[in-house]
N, C-alpha and C positions, 0 to 999 in steps of 0.2 A: 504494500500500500504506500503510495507518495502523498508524503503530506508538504504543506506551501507554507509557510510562514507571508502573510501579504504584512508588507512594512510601509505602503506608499502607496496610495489611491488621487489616481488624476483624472480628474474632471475637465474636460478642455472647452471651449467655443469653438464655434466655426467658426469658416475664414479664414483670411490669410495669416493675420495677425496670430500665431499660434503660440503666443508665453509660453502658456502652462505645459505642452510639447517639449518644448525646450529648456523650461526646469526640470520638468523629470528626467531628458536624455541627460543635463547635465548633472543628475544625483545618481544616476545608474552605473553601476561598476561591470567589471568583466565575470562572467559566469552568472549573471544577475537576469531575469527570466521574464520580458514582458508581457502579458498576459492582455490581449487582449477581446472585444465580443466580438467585432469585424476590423479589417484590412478597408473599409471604408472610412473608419473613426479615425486614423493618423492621416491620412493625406488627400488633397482635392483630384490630383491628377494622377497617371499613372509612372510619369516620369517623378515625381515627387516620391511615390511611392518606392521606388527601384534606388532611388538614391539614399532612401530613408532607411532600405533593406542594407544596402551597400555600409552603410556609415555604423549599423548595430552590427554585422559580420566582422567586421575591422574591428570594433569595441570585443569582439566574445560575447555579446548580447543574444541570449535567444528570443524567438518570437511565439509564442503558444494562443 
């Protein structure tokens, strides 16, 4: 059985303007496990998205 310790819950806005995106990428360490309910809640476009994959690969960040 795998159990999650959740240490960080973010709540974002649409939009461009994405803060809260970008405080939580920058509180996330390597081996750290983003959990999220859709690949439509991080990014507007698909290129946004591919770059946003690229950038947690490079970090050790998984995506769940």
């Amino acid at each position: 059985m795998n159990v999650f310790y959740v240490e960080y819950t973010f709540i974002d806005s649409e939009g461009k303007d994405r803060k809260e995106l970008q405080e939580l990428l920058d509180y996330m360490q390597a081996q750290d496990v983003l959990v999220i309910r859709s690949v439509l809640d991080l990014t507007d476009t698909l290129e946004d998205l591919l770059v946003l994959f690229e950038k947690l690969t490079e970090r050790q960040i998984s995506l769940c």
